[in-house]
N, C-alpha and C positions, 0 to 999 in steps of 0.2 A: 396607283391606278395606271398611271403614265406607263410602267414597269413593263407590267400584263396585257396592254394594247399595244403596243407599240414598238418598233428594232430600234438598235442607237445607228445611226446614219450620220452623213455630213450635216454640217449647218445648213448646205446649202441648199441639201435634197430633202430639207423634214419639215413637216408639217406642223408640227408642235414643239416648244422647247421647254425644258424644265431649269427651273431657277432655281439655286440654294442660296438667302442672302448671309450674311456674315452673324442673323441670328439664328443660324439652320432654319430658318421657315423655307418650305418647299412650297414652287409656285409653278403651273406649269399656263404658258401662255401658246394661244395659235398663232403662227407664221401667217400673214396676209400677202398674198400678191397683189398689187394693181397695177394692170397693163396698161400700156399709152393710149389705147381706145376707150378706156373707162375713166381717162384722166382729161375729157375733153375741155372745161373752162383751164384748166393748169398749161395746156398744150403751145406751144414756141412749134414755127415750122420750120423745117431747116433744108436750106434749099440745096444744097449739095447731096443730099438724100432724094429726092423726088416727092413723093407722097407720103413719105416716115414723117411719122411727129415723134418727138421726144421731150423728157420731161425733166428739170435741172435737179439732181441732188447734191447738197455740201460734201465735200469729201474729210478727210480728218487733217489733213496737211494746208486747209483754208481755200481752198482750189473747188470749183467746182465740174460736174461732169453731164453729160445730156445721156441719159440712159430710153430703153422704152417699155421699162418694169420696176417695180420699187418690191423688194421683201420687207416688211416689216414687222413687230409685235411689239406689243405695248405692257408695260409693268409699272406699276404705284405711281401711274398717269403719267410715266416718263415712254418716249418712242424711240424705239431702236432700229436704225436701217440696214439693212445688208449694204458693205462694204467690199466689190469685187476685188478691189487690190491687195488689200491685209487680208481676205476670207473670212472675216467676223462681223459681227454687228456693232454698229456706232450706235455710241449714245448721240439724240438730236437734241442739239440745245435752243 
């Protein structure tokens, strides 16, 4: 179905992504944005920014980063975040 609705695009520009896991089951899950305005109990201000808020995610190197958007989508109750610097989605442990 994914096939017939949809173009293949970056991770970064799609809306939806399609999963094969290692027993060929095909999953196809949606891409969620949440912006730092919808993220208001989670929100840290950061004063070298002015009226930016930002919001902390782990990075895969143990490091963390203050972003003001999270992409994410979720599979077999595990979450996976976009990753600016490798361009893929991390698994969140």
């Amino acid at each position: 179905m994914l096939i017939c609705t949809h173009n293949r695009c970056s991770l970064e520009n799609s809306k939806k992504v399609l999963l094969i896991d290692h027993f060929m089951q095909k999953f196809t899950e949606n891409i969620i944005c949440i912006s730092n305005d919808r993220l208001s109990y989670h929100q840290i201000r950061d004063d070298h920014d002015g009226d930016d808020y930002w919001v902390t995610i782990p990075k895969a190197n143990g490091n963390f980063e203050n972003v003001n958007s999270i992409l994410y989508f979720e599979n077999k109750k595990v979450r996976y975040i976009w990753d600016n610097d490798v361009r893929e989605f991390m698994k969140l442990h």
